[in-house]
C-alpha angles and dihedrals in degrees: 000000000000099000127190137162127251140148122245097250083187146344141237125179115295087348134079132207106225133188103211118219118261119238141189088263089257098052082220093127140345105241107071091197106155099349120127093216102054087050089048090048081048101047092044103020096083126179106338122270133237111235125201115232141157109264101218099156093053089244105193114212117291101025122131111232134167105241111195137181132213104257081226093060090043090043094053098046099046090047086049091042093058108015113049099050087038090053080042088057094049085044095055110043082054099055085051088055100057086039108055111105083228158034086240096059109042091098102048084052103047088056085053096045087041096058102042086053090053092041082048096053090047091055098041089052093048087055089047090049087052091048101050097037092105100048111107094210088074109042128082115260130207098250098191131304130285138241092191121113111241124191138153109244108238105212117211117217 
């Protein structure tokens, strides 16, 4: 189990609405003093993000908990995410290869056939995340609450 801190932001029915913590990238420290990945998480993190789970424990808004997902939910769908439009790209630009009339046009089809794998995959992704949106295996889940003190460092300039 892949485990992280948050605070419940609101709540609906049996789901809560969680800010995870931010973290230097690693989660090796906290500082983030001279170190290239905390300045990458603060150059692309961003404001921080609500999250969807399953609220188990009846967490109650502003509470600090500890959310956490299966490895193998997180392993799957990040294996379906990249892999399967990057193999229907290959795919694809193979299959406009064979299929061009000549030699002059392979590689004008293999970007087509290219394109419409990896357009293919996208689409074929989006579909198994729908399908798979209700089903609790895959979705984070509220762990137990938390005593630890959680709190967003405001840095002065």
């Amino acid at each position: 189990m892949i485990e992280t801190q948050a605070r419940v932001v609101r709540t609906d029915g049996d789901a809560a609405y969680v800010e995870a913590r931010n973290s230097s990238g690693c989660g090796s420290c906290g500082s983030g003093k001279d170190c290239g990945t905390a300045l990458l998480t603060q150059v692309f993190g961003g404001s921080p993000r609500e999250f969807r789970v399953l609220n188990a424990v009846g967490a109650r808004t502003g509470e600090n908990v500890v959310i956490g997902l299966e490895e193998g939910a997180l392993l799957k769908g990040s294996l379906t995410m990249y892999l399967l439009p990057l193999a229907l790209l290959f795919l694809g630009a193979i299959s406009g290869v064979s299929l061009a009339p000549d030699a002059g046009l392979r590689d004008l089809y293999s970007i087509f056939g290219g394109g419409g794998g990896l357009v293919a995959g996208f689409v074929w992704v989006k579909m198994y995340a729908l399908r798979l949106g209700g089903n609790r295996h895959f979705q984070p889940v509220i762990l137990r609450k938390s005593n630890e003190f959680f709190c967003t460092v405001i840095k002065e300039e």
